[in-house]
N, C-alpha and C positions, 0 to 999 in steps of 0.2 A: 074376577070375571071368568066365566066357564068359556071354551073355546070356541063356544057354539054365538054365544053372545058377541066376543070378542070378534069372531068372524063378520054378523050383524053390524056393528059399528063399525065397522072397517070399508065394508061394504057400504054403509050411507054415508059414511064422512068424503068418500072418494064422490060420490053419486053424487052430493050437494055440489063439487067443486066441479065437476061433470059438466051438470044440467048450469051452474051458472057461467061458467067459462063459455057456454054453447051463447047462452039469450045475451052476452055482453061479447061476442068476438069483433064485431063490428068497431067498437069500443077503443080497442086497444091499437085497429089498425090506425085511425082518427090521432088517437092520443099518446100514440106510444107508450102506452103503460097499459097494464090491467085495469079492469074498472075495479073502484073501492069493494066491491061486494065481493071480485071475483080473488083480491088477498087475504080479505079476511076467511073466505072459504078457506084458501088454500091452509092459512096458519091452523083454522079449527080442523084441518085434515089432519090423519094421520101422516103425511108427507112429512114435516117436519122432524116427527119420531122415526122415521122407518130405520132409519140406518143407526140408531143413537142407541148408545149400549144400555140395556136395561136398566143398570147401575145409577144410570145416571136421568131415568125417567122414560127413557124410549123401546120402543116396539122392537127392535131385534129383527128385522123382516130376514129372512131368506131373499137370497140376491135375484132370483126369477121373481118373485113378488112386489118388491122392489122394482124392477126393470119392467113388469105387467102393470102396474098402477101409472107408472110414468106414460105407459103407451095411451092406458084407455084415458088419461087426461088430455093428451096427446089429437089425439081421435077428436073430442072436442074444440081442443082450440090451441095449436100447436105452439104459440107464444105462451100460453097458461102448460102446456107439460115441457116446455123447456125450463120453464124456469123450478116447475116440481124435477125436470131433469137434473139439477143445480142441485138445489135445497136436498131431494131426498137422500144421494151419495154422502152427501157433504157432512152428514149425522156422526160417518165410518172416521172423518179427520177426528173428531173428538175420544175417541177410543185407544189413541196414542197421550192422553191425557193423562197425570195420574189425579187420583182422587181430591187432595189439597187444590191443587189448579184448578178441579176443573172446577169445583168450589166458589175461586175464586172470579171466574166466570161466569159464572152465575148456574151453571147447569149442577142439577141434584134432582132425585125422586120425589122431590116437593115442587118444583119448579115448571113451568112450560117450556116444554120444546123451543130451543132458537129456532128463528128463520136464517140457515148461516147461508152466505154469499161470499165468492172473492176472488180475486183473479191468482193463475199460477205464473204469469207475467212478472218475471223480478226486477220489477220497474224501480224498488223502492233502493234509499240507501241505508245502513245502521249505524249508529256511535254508540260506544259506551258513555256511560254518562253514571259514573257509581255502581251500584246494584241495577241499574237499569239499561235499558237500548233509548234510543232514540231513532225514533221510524219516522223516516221521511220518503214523499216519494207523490206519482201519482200513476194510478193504475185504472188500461182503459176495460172496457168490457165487463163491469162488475155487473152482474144478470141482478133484476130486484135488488138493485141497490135505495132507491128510498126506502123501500121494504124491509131490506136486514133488519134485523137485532141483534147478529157478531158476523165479524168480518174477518176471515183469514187472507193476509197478502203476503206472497212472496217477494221475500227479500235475503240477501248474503246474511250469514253469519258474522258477525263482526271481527270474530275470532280469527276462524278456519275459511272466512270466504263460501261457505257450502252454504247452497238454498233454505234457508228454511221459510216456514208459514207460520206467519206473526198472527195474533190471534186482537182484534182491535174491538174494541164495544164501539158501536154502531154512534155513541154521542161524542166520540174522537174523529171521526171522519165526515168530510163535506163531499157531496154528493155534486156533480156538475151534469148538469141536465142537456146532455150531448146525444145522447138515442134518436139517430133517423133514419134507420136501417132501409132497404129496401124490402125485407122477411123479418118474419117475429118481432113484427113492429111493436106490439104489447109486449113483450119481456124486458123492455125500461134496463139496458143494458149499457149502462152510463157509466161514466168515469167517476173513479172520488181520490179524492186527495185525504193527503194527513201528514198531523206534525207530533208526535206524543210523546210520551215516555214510557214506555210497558216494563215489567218486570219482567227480567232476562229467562225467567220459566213458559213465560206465557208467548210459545213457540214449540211447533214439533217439527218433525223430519217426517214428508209422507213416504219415504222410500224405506223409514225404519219399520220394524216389527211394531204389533199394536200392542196397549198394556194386557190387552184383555183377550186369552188364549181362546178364541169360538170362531166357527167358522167363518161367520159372516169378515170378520177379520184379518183370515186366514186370505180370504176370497181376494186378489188383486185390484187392489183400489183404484187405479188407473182403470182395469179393466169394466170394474163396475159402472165408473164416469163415461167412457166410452162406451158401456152396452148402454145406458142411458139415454145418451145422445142417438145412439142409432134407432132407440126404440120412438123417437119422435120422429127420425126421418121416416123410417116403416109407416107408421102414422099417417106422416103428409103424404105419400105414395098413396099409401089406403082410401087416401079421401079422393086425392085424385079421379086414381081408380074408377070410384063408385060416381065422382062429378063427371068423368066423362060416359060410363052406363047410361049414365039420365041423357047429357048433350046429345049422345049417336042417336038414341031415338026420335029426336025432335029436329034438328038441324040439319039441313041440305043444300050441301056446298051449290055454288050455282054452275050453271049446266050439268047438275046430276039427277039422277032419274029419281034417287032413292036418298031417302036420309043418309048418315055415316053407316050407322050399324048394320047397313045393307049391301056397303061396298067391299070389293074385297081387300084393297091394301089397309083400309081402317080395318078389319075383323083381325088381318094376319098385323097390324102394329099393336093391336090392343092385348092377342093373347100372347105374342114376345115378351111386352111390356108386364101382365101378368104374373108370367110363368118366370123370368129374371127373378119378381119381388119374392118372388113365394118363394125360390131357392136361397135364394139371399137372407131372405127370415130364418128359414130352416135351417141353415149350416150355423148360423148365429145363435141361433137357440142352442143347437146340439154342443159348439163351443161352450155356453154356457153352464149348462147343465154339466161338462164334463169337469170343467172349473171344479164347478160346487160340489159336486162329489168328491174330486183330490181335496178341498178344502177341508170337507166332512172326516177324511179320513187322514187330514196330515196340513202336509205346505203342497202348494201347487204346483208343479214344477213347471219351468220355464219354456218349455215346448207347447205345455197347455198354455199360457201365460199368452206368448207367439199368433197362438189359434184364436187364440179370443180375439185379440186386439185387430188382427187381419182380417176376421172375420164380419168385426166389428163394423173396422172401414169400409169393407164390400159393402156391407149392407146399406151403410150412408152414399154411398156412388150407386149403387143400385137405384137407389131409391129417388135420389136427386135425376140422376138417368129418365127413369120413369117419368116424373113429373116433365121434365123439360122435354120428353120427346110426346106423350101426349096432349101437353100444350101445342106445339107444333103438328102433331095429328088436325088438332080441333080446328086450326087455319084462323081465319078472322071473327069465330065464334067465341075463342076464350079469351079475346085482347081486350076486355073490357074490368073495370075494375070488382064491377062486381061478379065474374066469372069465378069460383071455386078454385077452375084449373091454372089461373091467373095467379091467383093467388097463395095455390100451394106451389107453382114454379116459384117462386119470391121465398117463400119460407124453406124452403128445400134449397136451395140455392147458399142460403145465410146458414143452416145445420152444417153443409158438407164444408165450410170454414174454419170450421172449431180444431184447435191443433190436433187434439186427441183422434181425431177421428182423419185429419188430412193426411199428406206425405210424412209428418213425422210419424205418425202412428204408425202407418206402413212400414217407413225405414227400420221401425225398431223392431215389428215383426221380424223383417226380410232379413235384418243383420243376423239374430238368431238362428233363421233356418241356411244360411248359407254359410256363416263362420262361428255358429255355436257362443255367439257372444251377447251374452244378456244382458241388458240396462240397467238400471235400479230402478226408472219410472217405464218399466214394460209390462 
């Protein structure tokens, strides 16, 4: 396929999951899940491959392209680009795979894309049991968990005690249908359980090197996970944003002369409110981009590493910021359920939770630039 093509498809597989993530958002709020039409998009998207090494069937995205698709999903329907937030990183775990494994897994250049899901939670326990582990365990927060088709969970090494992520086929795991979020009520982010036996290969270390010497690889896989997440909080700010444009023009607090958009403490909270995201976007972009360049030409060093991930977090407090302070701008105009601004406070609210992105993510920043000490998940 010539790149001009290859662009083309890329471009309508993302569009399809776009446009229907938009006409079914209502959907998900109701049911906690995606509507059926809006997974099966998702799997016929490119999402699935982005991050997934060529080798093995998938797209190879460059990590801004990557973190650009999750957003304009995002922009749609913010429980449908969390869970592409999930799914698309998640390609990058299989590239510490070696070929037999991954084989065994089912992934090959004849094969489709997994939809992978899993929690980094080392809820589980292990036993040897022969040539094999024995995983046990139940882990909460598995984003499209009825959805998977393989599942990585963290759990100890049996050996050594050290985290690793067990790789589970999706007909090993029971799914408990626990999702009743206040935000990203459609990403059906439920608990599953399991009892198996996997062969003691079918496990990597995300903190080790990947098999596959390219940049996307190179690129900080925490950090990726994190710019991901951020790129949905941006997202839900953005809608915000534009939901309260629409409100100030129509709405008039009472005893006011003038709609919102004509008073002046609404003018001076909206462009504060603004001008935070739009900085907050941009220092996160530039972190990224400075990533992907040291990735391009090497290892990234851990100062960049630091920037990303810091930067990362700003933008999800930014962003959440946003959203809950122009909720509160709007007064008793957006308390309703069906208000936009109602609703991206809710979903912004539930992004800015994800470890990655909370006080750990910061701490492991902050530990580097102030004692030079760098983590292995920074």
């Amino acid at each position: 396929m010539t790149t001009e093509l290859a662009t083309r498809a890329t471009a309508l597989g993302l569009g399809t999951v776009c446009e229907t993530a938009r006409d079914h958002r209502e959907y998900g709020e109701r049911h906690s899940t995606l509507h059926p039409e809006v997974w099966q998009a998702l799997r016929d998207s490119p999402i699935p491959a982005a991050a997934l090494p060529v080798a093995f069937g998938g797209l190879q995205w460059p990590a801004g392209q990557i973190i650009d698709a999750v957003r304009r999903i995002s922009l749609a329907d913010p429980s449908a680009g969390w869970a592409a937030a999930i799914h698309a990183p998640a390609g990058a775990f299989t590239a510490r795979l070696d070929t037999r494994t991954a084989a065994e897994l089912g992934l090959g250049p004849d094969k489709p894309p997994p939809l992978i899901a899993g929690s980094s939670i080392p809820a589980g326990t292990t036993e040897p049991d022969n040539e094999h582990v024995r995983l046990r365990g139940t882990w909460p927060l598995v984003t499209s968990a009825p959805q998977m088709t393989l599942a990585v969970l963290a759990a100890p090494d049996p050996e050594d005690h050290a985290t690793r992520w067990w790789w589970v086929a999706h007909d090993d795991v029971q799914v408990v249908q626990d999702w009743d979020a206040v935000g990203l009520r459609g990403s059906a982010s439920c608990s599953v359980t399991c009892d198996t036996l996997l062969p003691r290969g079918h496990s990597v270390r995300l903190t080790g090197p990947a098999v596959f010497d390219e940049p996307l690889y190179r690129f900080p896989l925490y950090g990726l996970m994190a710019a991901c997440i951020a790129a949905v909080a941006q997202a839900t700010a953005e809608q915000s944003l534009a939901a309260f444009r629409e409100l100030a023009t129509t709405a008039t607090p009472r005893h006011a002369a003038a709609p919102l958009a004509h008073l002046g403490p609404v003018q001076d909270a909206y462009a504060d409110a603004a001008t935070r995201l739009t900085a907050a976007a941009a220092h996160a972009d530039s972190t990224v981009e400075a990533a992907w360049k040291a990735a391009q030409n090497g290892s990234v060093p851990s100062t960049e590493r630091a920037a990303l991930r810091a930067a990362c977090s700003h933008l999800v407090q930014a962003s959440a910021t946003v959203c809950q302070d122009l909720f509160e701008t709007a007064g008793s105009a957006a308390l309703h359920r069906r208000s936009p601004l109602e609703r991206s406070w809710r979903d912004s609210a539930v992004v800015a939770r994800h470890a990655l992105v909370a006080s750990r993510g910061r701490q492991l920043a902050g530990a580097l630039m102030l004692t030079g000490t760098a983590a292995k998940d920074l």
